[in-house]
N, C-alpha and C positions, 0 to 999 in steps of 0.2 A: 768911375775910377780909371781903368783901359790905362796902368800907369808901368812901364819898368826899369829899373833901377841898378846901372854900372855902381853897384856897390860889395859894401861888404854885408852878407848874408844875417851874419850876428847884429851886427850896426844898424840895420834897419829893421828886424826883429825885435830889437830893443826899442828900438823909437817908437814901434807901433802899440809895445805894452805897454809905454809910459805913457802914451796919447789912448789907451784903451780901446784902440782901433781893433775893431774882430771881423774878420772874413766866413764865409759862411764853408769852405772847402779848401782841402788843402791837397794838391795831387802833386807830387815832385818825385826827380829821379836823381838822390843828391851823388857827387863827387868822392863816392867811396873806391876804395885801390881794388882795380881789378884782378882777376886769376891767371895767375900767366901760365905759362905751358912751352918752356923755353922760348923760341923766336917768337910764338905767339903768343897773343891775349884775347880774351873773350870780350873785349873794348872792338872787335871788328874784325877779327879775323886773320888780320893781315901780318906782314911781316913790321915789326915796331926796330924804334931805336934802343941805347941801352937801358932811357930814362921808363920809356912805357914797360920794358921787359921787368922791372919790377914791380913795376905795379903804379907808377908815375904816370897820371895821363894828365890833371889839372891842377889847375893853381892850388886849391883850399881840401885836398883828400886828402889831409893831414886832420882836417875837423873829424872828430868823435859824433857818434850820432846821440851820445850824451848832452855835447855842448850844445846841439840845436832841438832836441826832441822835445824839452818840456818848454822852450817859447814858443813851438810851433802850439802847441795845446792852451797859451795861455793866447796866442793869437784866434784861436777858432770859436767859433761860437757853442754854446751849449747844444748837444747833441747832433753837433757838427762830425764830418767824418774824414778820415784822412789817409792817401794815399801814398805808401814809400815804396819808391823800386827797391830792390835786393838782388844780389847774384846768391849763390852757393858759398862763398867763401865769407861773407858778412852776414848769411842768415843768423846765426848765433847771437852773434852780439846785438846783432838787433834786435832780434828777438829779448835778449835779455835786456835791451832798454827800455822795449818798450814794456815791459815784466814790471822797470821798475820807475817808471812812471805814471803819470795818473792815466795816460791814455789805456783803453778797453782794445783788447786785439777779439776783432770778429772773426776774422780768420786769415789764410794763408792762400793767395791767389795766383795763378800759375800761368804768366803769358809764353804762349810756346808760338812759337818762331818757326819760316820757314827754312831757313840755313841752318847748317850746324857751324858749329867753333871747332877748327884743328884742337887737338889733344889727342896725347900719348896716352890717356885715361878714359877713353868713351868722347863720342864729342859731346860741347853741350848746344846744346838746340830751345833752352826755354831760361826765361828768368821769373824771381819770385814778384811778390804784390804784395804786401801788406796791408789789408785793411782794418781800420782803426777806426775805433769810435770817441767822443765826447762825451760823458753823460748817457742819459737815456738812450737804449737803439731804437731809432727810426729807419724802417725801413727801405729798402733803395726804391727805385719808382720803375722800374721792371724787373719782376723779381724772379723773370724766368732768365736773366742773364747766368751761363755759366761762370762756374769759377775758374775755369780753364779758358783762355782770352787768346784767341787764335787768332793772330794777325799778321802777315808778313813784314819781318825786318827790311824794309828800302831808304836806303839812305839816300838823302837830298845830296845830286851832288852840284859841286861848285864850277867855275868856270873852265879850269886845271881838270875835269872830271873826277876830282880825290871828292870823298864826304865832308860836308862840309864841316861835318863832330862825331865824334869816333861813337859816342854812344847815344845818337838821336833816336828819339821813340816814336812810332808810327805816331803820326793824329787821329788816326781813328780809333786805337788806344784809347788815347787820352778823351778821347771825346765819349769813350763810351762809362769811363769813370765820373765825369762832369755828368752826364746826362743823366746816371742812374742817384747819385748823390748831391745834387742842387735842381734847381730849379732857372729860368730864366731873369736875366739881372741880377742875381745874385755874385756874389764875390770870390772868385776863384785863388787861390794862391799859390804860385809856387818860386821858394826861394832860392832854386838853384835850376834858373832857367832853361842854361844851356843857348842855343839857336830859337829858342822860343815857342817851343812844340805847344807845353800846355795853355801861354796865351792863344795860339793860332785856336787850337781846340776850343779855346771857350769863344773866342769872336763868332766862332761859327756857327756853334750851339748856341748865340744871344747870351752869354753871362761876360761879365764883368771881368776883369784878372786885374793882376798885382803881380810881377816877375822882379826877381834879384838876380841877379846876374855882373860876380864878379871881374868875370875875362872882358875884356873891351874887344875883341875881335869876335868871342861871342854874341856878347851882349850890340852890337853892329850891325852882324849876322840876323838878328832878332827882330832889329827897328826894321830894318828891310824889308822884313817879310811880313811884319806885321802890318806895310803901309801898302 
């Protein structure tokens, strides 16, 4: 497959139920409104405009994690397993979609970072993981990985030295969600690509992806790196 896609997220999540196309993994970090903290946001630390200071960083964080949770489930395979980033401020409602969906929550996984976020309230220094199941649990394939995923936040940066995406995720993250949940050739997914983190992850680990990605200067950002 090694396919991705300048579209809309929904749009081709539907195309794939209707063609009964199933991927064996799903690891994404979707376009939810970050925590702001006056000048700042936990989207990077920095000082934002007035669009990011409320919580504005992407086109589609107006999407509910309702409207994409249960195609995400009908695109996975049986006793496939699924991975959502989370901040603090969407743990909830996440949590309560996936409560009420058919997805299985295995548990709640904690990638802690080495920067902290400015805030008037403690800084924050980690985000959440969701992990989710399909059906049956099968277990991961080293199953002495911690739950706690320690890996420092470095963002790719661009020609300008600015990052290239305010909330890019290490690859060796991602690579260690891919590694412990599929196998080699298999089909990875994720619908809200970004700069392309969880394809580079899986080219490297040998599996397959599938990326959606609706920013065109992202989704740009993505081919580049991926060739």
């Amino acid at each position: 497959m090694n396919k991705i896609f300048n579209d809309n997220a929904i749009e081709i999540l539907d195309r794939m139920i209707a063609k009964e196309y199933k991927v064996d993994l799903i690891a994404t970090d979707p376009p939810y409104k970050v925590t702001t903290r006056g000048g700042y946001t936990n989207a990077g630390g920095m000082m934002l405009d007035d669009k990011m200071r409320k919580g504005k960083v992407f086109k589609e964080n107006t999407l509910t994690i309702k409207e994409w949770l249960p195609k995400l489930y009908e695109v996975l395979k049986d006793t496939g397993h699924c991975y959502i980033m989370c901040n603090n401020k969407n743990l909830y409602p996440f949590l309560d979609a996936v409560n009420d969906s058919d997805f299985n929550l295995v548990k709640t996984m904690v990638w802690a970072k080495d920067n902290k976020i400015m805030s008037q309230a403690y800084m924050s220094q980690f985000e959440f993981v969701l992990f989710l199941r399909k059906g049956k649990f099968v277990r991961i394939n080293n199953c002495g990985t911690s739950d706690l995923l320690q890996y420092p936040n470095t963002k790719t940066k661009g020609e300008d030295s600015k990052p290239i995406h305010p909330t890019e995720k290490p690859i060796d993250l991602m690579k260690v969600l891919i590694e412990n949940s599929s196998k080699e050739n298999e089909i990875v997914l994720d619908p809200f690509l970004g700069v392309g983190t969880t394809a580079i992850a899986s080219k490297e680990t040998k599996r397959q992806y599938i990326g959606i990605e609706l920013d065109e200067h992202y989704y740009n950002i993505a081919n580049e790196r991926l060739t």
